[in-house]
N, C-alpha and C positions, 0 to 999 in steps of 0.2 A: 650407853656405849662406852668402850675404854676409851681412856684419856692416851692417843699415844704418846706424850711427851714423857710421859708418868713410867717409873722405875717399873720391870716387872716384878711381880709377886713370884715366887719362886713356891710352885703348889706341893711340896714335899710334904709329906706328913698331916696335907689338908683334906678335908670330906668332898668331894666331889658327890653332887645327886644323879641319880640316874635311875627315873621313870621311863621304861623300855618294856614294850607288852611283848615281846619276842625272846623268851628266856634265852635263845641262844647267839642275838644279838646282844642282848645286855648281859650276858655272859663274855663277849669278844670285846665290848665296851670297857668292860670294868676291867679286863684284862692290859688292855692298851692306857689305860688310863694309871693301873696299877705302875705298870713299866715306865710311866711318867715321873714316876714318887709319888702320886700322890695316891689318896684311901678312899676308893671307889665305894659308895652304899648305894646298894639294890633296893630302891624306892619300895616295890612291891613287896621285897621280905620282910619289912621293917613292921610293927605295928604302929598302930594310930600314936603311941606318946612317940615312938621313937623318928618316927614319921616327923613329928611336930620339932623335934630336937635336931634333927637335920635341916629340916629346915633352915632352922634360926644359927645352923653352924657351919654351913655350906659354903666353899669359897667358891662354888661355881655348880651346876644346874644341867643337867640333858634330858630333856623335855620330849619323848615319843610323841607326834602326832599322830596315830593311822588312823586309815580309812574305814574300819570295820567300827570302830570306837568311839565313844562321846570323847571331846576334849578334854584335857587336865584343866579345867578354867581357874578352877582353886588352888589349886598348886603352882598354876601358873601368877593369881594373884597374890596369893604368898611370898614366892620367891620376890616377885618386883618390889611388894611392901617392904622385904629385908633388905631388898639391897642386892640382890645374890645373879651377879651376872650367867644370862640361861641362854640357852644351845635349843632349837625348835629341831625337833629332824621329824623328816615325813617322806613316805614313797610319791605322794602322789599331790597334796593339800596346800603344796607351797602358795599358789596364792588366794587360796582360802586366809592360810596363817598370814601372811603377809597385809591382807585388809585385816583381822580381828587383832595383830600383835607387830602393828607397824615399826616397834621398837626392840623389838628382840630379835635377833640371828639369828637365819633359819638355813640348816644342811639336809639337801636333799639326800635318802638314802642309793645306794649304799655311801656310806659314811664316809668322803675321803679322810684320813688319818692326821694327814700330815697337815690340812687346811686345820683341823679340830687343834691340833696342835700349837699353827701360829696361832689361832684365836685363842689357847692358853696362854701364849706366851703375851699376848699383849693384854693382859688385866694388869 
């Protein structure tokens, strides 16, 4: 969890992850996010190394749950192993995620923006 006492992190020019099985959500994601400053990567475009380098450079994490889909378990335990504060979003699985990932934020879709937002601004 963020520390709120703790300064923000100003995400300009930093990698945001974004694992979105909805190309045109994570299309509107990485757009909104862009408008942030900061450098939105398309989990899914990426190959396996580049995949692995985001990872380990990510100053933050959006995590697609759906319902048609196996979980991202791996990516999910990746991200936690770095360090790399993650965003759960699901239409429908909230307290599925909620028992499997008691410590991660979870945003139901559709995505409010502006909530997405103050959880940026307090890392």
């Amino acid at each position: 969890m963020p520390d709120p006492a703790a300064e923000p992190l100003d995400p300009s020019g930093r990698h945001v992850l974004i694992a979105e099985t909805n190309p045109l959500i994570a299309m509107d994601v990485a757009a909104t996010i862009c408008g942030w400053g900061a450098d939105p990567l398309l989990y899914y475009e990426l190959d396996s190394t580049r995949r692995h380098a985001a990872v380990e450079t990510a100053f933050a994490a959006l995590i697609d749950v759906p319902d048609a889909h196996p979980v991202e378990t791996e990516l999910i335990d990746r991200l936690r192993a770095s360090r790399v504060p993650t965003v759960l979003t699901t239409a429908g699985r909230k307290e599925f995620i909620a028992d499997t990932f008691p410590d991660l934020a979870i945003f139901e879709k559709p995505v409010d923006y502006a909530a997405l937002q103050q959880w940026f601004a307090q890392l």
